[in-house]
Structures are given as C-alpha cells and as structure tokens.
C-alpha positions in Angstrom: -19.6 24.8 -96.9 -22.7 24.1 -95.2 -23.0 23.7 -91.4 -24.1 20.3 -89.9 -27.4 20.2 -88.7 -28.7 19.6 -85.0 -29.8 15.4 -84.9 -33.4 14.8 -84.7 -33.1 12.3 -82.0 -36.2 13.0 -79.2 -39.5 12.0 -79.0 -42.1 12.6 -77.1 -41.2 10.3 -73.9 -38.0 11.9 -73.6 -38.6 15.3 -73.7 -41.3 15.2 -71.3 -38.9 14.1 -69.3 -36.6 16.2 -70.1 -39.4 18.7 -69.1 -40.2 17.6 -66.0 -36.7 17.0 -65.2 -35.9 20.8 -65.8 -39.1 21.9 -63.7 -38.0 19.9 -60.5 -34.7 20.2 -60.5 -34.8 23.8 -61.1 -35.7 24.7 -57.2 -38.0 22.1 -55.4 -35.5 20.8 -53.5 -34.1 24.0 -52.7 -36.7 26.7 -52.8 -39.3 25.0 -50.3 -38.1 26.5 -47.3 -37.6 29.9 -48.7 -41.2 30.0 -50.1 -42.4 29.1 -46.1 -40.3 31.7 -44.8 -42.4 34.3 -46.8 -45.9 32.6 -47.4 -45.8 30.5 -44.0 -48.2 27.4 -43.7 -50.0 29.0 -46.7 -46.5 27.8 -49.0 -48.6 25.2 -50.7 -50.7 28.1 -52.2 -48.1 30.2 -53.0 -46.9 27.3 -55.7 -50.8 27.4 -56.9 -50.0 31.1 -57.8 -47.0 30.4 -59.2 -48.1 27.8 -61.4 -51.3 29.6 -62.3 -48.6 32.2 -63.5 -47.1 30.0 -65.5 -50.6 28.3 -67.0 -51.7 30.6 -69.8 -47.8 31.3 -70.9 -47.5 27.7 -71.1 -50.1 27.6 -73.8 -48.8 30.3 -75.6 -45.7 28.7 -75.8 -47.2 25.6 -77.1 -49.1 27.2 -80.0 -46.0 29.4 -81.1 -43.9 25.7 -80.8 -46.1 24.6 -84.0 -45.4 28.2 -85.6 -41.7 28.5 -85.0 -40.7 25.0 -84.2 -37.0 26.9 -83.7 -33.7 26.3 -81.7 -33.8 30.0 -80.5 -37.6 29.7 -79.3 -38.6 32.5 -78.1 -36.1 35.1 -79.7 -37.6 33.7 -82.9 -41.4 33.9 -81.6 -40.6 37.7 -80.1 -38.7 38.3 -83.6 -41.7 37.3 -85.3 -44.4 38.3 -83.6 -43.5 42.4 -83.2 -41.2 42.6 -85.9 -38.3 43.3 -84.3 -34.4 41.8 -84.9 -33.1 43.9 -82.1 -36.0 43.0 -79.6 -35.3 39.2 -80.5 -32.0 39.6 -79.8 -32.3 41.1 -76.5 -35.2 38.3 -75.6 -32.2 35.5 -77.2 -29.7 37.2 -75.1 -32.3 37.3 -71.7 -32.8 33.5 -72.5 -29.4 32.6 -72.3 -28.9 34.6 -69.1 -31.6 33.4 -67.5 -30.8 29.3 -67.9 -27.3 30.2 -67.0 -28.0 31.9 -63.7 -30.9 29.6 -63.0 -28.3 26.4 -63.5 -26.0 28.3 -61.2 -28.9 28.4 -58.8 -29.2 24.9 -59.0 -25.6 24.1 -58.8 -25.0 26.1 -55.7 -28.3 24.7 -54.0 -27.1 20.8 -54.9 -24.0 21.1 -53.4 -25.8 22.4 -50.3 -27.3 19.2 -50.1 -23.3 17.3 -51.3 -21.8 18.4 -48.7 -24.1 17.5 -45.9 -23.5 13.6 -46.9 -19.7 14.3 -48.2 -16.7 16.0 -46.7 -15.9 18.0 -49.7 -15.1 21.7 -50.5 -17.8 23.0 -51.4 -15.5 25.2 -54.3 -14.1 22.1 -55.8 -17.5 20.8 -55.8 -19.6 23.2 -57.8 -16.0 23.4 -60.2 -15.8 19.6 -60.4 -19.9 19.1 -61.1 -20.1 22.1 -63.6 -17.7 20.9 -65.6 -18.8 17.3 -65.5 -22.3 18.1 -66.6 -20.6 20.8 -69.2 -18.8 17.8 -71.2 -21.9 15.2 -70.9 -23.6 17.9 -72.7 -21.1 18.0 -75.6 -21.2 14.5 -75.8 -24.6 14.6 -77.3 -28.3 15.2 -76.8 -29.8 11.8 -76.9 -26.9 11.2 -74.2 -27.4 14.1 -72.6 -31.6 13.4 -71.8 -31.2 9.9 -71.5 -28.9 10.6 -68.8 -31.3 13.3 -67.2 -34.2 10.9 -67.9 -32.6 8.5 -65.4 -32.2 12.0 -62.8 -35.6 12.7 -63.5 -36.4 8.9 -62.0 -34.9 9.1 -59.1 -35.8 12.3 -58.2 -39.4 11.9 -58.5 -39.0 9.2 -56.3 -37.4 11.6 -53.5 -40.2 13.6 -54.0 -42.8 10.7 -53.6 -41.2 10.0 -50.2 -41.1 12.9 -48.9 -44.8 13.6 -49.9 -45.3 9.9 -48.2 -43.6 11.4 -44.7 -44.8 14.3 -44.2 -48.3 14.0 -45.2 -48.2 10.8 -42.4 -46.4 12.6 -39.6 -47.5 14.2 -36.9 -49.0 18.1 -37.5 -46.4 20.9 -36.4 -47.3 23.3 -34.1 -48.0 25.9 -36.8 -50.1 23.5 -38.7 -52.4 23.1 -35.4 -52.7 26.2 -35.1 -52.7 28.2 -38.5 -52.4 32.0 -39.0 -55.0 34.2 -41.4 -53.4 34.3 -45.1 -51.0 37.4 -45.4 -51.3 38.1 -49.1 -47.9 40.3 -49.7 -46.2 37.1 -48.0 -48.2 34.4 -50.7 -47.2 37.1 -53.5 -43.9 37.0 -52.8 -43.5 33.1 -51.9 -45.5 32.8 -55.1 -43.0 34.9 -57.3 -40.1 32.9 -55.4 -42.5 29.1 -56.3 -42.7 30.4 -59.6 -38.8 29.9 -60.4 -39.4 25.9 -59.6 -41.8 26.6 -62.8 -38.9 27.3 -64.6 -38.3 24.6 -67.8 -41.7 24.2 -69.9 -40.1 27.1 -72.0 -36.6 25.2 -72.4 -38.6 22.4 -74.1 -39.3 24.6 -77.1 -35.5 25.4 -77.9 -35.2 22.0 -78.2 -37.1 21.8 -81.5 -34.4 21.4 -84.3 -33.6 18.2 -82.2 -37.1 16.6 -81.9 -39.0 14.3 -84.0 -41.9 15.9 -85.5 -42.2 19.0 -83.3 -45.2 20.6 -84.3 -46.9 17.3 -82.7 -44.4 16.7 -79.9 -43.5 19.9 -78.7 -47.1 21.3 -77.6 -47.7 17.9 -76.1 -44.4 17.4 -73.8 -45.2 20.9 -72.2 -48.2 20.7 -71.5 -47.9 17.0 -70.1 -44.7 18.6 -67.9 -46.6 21.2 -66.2 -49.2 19.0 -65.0 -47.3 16.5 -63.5 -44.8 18.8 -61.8 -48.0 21.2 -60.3 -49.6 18.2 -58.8 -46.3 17.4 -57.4 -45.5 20.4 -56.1 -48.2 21.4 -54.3 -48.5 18.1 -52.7 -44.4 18.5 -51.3 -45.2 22.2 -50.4 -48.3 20.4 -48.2 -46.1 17.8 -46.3 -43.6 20.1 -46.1 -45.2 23.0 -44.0 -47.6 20.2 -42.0 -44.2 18.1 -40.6 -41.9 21.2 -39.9 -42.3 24.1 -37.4 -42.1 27.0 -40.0 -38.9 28.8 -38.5 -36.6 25.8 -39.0 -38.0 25.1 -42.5 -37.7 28.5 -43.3 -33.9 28.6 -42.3 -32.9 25.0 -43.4 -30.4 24.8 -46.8 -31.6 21.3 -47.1 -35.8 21.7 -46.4 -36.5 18.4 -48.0 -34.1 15.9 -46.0 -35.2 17.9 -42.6 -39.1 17.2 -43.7 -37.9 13.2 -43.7 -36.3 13.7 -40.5 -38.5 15.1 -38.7 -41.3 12.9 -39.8 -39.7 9.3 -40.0 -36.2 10.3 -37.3 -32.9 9.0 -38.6 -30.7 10.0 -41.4 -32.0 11.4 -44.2 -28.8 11.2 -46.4 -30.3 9.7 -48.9 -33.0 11.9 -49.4 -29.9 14.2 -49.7 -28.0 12.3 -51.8 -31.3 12.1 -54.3 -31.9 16.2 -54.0 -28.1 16.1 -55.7 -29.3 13.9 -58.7 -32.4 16.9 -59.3 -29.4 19.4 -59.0 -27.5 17.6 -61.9 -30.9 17.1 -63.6 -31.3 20.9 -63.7 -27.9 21.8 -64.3 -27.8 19.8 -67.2 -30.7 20.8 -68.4 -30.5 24.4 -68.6 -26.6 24.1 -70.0 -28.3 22.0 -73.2 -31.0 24.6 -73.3 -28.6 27.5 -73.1 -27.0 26.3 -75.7 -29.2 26.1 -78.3 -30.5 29.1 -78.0 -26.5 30.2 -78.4 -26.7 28.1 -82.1 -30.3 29.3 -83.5 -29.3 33.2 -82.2 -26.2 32.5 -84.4 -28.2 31.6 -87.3 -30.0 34.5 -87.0 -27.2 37.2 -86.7 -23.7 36.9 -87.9 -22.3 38.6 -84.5 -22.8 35.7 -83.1 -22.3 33.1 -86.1 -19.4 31.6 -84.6 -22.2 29.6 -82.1 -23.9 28.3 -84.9 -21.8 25.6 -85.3 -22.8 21.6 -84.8 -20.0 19.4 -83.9 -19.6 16.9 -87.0 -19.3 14.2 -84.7 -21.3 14.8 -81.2 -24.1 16.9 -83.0 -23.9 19.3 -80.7 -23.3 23.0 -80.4 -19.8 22.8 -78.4 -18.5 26.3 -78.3 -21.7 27.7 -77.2 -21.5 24.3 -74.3 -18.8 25.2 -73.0 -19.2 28.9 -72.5 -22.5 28.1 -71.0 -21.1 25.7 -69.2 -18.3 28.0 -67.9 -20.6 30.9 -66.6 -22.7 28.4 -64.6 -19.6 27.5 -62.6 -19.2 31.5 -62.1 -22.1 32.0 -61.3 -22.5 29.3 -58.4 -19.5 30.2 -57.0 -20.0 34.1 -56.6 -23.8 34.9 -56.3 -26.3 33.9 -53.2 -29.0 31.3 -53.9 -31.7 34.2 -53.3 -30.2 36.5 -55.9 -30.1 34.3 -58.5 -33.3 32.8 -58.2 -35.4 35.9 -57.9 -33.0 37.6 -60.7 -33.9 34.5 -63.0 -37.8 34.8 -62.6 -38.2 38.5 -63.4 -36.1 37.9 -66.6 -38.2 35.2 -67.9 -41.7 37.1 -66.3 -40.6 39.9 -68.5 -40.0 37.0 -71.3 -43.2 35.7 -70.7 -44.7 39.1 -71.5 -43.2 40.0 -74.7 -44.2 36.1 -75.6 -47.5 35.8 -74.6 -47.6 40.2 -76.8 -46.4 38.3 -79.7 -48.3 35.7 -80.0 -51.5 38.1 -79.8 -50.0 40.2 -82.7 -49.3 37.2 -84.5 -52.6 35.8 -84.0 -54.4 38.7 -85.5 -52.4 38.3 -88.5 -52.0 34.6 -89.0 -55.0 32.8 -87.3 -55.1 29.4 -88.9 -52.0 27.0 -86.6 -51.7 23.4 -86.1 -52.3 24.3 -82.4 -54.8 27.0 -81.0 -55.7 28.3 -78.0 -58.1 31.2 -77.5 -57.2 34.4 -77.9 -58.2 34.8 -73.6 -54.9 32.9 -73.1 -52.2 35.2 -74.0 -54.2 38.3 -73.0 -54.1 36.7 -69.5 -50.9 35.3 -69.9 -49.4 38.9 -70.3 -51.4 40.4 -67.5 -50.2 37.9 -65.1 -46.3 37.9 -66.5 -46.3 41.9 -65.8 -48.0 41.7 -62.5 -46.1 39.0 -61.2 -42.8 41.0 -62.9 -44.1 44.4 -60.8 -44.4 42.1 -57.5 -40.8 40.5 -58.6 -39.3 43.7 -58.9 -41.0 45.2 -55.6 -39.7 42.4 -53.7 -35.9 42.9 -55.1 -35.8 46.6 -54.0 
C-alpha cells in the first residue's frame, strides 16, 4: 500500500512568513537582555555577528534547496554531499534535537512573559500551550502557517513599537557614556544573537509541502533573513539606548521593560504580544521537527513508522506528537540559557557539515537551478566552526 503524500499547499507568501515567524519568535523577545549582559551597549553588534554567521550558510542552504528540495533537508543534503547514510542520520537526528530544544526555549521564555499579565502556574502553562500548539500542528500545514502567519503580524508589530520607544526615549546612562568594545563579550553575545537566527534552515524541510520549491524555497530564505537582520539590529539599538544595562541584562521580560522605561505605564501588552512570537516559534519548530521525523523515515526503515501522512490532516502525526511531547519536557526541566546555547552549537556544527557538503557536491555536480560562488560555503564553514569553538568555549 502506498503512503499518502505530504499536501503541496505553500507558496511563497506564506512560507516567508513562516520564515520570518520562526526567526523572531525563536529568541528576540527573550534573548535581548542576555545578549547585553555579555556584549553591553555593543548588543546591537553582537546580532551583526550573528547574522553575518548565519549569511553565507543561508546561501548554501538555498542552492542545496533546488538540489534536494527534501522533507529531511539537511540529513538529505549531508547524505548526499559526503556520501554518508550514517552521517545523515546523525545530522537528521541533530535536526530534530535542535528544533525541539529550541521550541522548548521558546516555550519556557513565553510563559515568562504569560505570567507577568496572568496569574497562572507557570507548569500548567508551558503543559497547557505545548500541547495546544502540538494538536494545531496535526491539524494541518496550511492551518498550521496561516495561523503562524497571523503570529508573525502581530509580533512584528511589537517589535515596531518597541523600536518606535526606545529609539525616541531618553539615552541611559550607559548609552551617554559608552565603554571601549570588549570583543570576548561581542563573541559571546554574538553566539547567544545567533540562536534568534535560528529558522531560515526550517524553511527547507518544508519542501515536500511547497509549491514549486526549487523557485520558492531559495526565495523565502533569503527574503526571511533580511527582514529579520534589519529588525533585529534596530530592537538590539533601542534596547540598550532606553535601559541601564544591568536591569536589561537581568530582566526575563527585556522587551516590555524597554516600553516602560521609555513611554512609563504598563507594558502588558507588549507582553501579551512577546507570547504570540512564543506560540509563533513553538509552532514552528514542532511542524519543522516533524518533517524531518517523516523524510528520516523514508530514508531508513528504523524509523519508518514516522513516515506516515495522516489520510485526512496530511500531516505526519506520530512524529507531531512526539515532537510535541519533548518540547513540553524540555520547557519544564532545562534553564532558558542551556537550551539556547545547547541549540546553536548543534546547528553551528550543522551548518558546518552543510556548508562541507555542498562544496563536495559542487565539485561534482556544478550546473543547479541556484548558484552561488564557491567563496560562500568555504566561508560559511569557516565561520560555523569558529563560531562552534567560541560556542563550546563559552559552555565550559
């Protein structure tokens, strides 16, 4: 009996969306006043490092997308690329792991914000939202990035506001008075930044779902990272100019004290939007997660039994819900810290083996419906494996 396919159901609009949704709600709202606390008023540069990390991988990933347009992306460009099952399916596996614990992140970081405009256990909440977000992502994909196209609205409004205040209010003390760049602190900040990069690889595991996706695919990521850079080097900026550095660097909700302190009064709605990114992000990475569950189980019959589409919803529900399930775990028992700097240096050591592959590949197979030079993964895997070294410094 043959399986039922994924639905081609996404174009272009929405899985930019769907991109830029992923980006922001992966750590903007969250990660701003952890990057200060290690790169001080220089925070703003520390997200230019991060996303000139992310640059040349970006464009690697686009021209593999018109190679392998796959639902396991980059197990299948890894696979590929060296010639290698087992590497694939530790890269498949690393994927997985990586969206999980990054959606846990997320999760953990949103319901910072919940519970500062809701009297609500915090427990129940991360249970109650998981799980939520877990079943709107068995429902279906078009349902699942409309819905997230609608996050992605209202967050980038948030954002636009809090760019809007801080960038008009009155300069902090450290602002007035700015300390030489210490380039250990910018390194680190920027390997912290570099996890609210996080999502313009999720776009490509999205390509058994997308309408043409050797047109779409390079298009939507590229178009993704642009607009989340400019956005957030511009929040970094307002951030660190309206707020003295040590309460930024200590606050769980960084965005919502950058609107107080700029425009006075309650900022619970700026709160209540930094919960919409969460669920953006959440949701995001769960679908993501997924399908890189279904395409690994194409590819290897020890893990077949995820390599099923629901007849009805389209969708791969076993792998869902397990996704699903250890985002909820992971919320609920790991710091916010952990799991965001444990998230980048998997995918920096992703980005590597990618950006390796696609030179190998390259060499063999020039001609693709999308090129870039061969400069860009050559750079691309010299900054994934310095940024890794700096990542893995930092956690010891």
């Amino acid at each position: 009996m043959t399986e039922p396919p994924l639905k081609r159901r996404i174009g272009l609009g929405l899985l930019t969306a769907y991109g830029v949704g992923v980006m922001v709600g992966a750590g903007i709202y969250v990660l701003v006043g952890a990057v200060a606390a290690d790169a001080g008023i220089w925070a703003p540069l520390a997200f230019v490092v991060a996303g000139l990390i992310a640059a040349p991988t970006a464009l690697s990933y686009a021209e593999f997308s018109t190679r392998l347009p796959e639902a396991a992306g980059e197990a299948a460009y890894v696979g590929t690329g060296l010639n290698s099952r087992a590497l694939a399916l530790l890269v498949g596996l690393a994927v997985v792991s990586a969206g999980t614990i990054s959606a846990g992140a997320v999760l953990r970081g949103g319901v910072g914000y919940l519970t500062g405009i809701v009297a609500i256990d915090p427990v129940w909440a991360m249970v109650g939202l998981g799980v939520a977000l877990m079943l709107v992502a068995v429902a279906g994909v078009l349902e699942s990035l409309a819905l997230a196209a609608v996050f992605t609205a209202i967050e980038l409004g948030g954002l636009l506001l809090v760019i809007w205040a801080g960038l008009g209010a009155e300069a902090s003390p450290d602002w007035a008075m700015p300390m030489a760049p210490v380039w250990s602190g910018i390194g680190l900040g920027g390997i912290l930044a570099f996890f609210a990069f996080i999502g313009f690889e999720d776009i490509v595991n999205m390509a058994e779902e997308v309408e043409d996706p050797e047109r779409t695919l390079p298009r939507a990521i590229l178009i993704s990272l642009v607009i989340t850079s400019l956005l957030y080097g511009l929040v970094a900026l307002a951030a660190v100019r309206a707020v003295p550095l040590e309460q930024l660097g200590g606050s769980r909700s960084p965005l919502a004290l950058v609107w107080q302190t700029a425009r006075g009064g309650d900022a619970a709605f700026l709160s209540a939007i930094a919960v919409f990114a969460a669920l953006n992000g959440i949701l995001a990475q769960i679908v993501m997660a997924a399908r890189v569950l279904y395409g690994l189980g194409g590819r290897y019959p020890a893990l077949g039994r995820f390599h099923h589409a629901h007849p009805r919803f389209g969708t791969p529900v076993l792998a869902t819900v397990l996704v699903g399930a250890a985002v909820i775990l992971c919320a609920l028992y790991v710091r916010l810290e952990t799991l965001a700097g444990t998230t980048s240096s998997i995918l920096l050591a992703v980005f590597a083996l990618v950006n390796a592959a696609l030179i190998v590949q390259k060499r063999r197979e020039p001609e693709a419906r999308f090129r870039v030079p061969m400069a860009v993964p050559v750079v691309g895997l010299v900054l994934s494996l310095a940024a890794l070294a700096v990542a893995v410094k930092g956690m010891t």
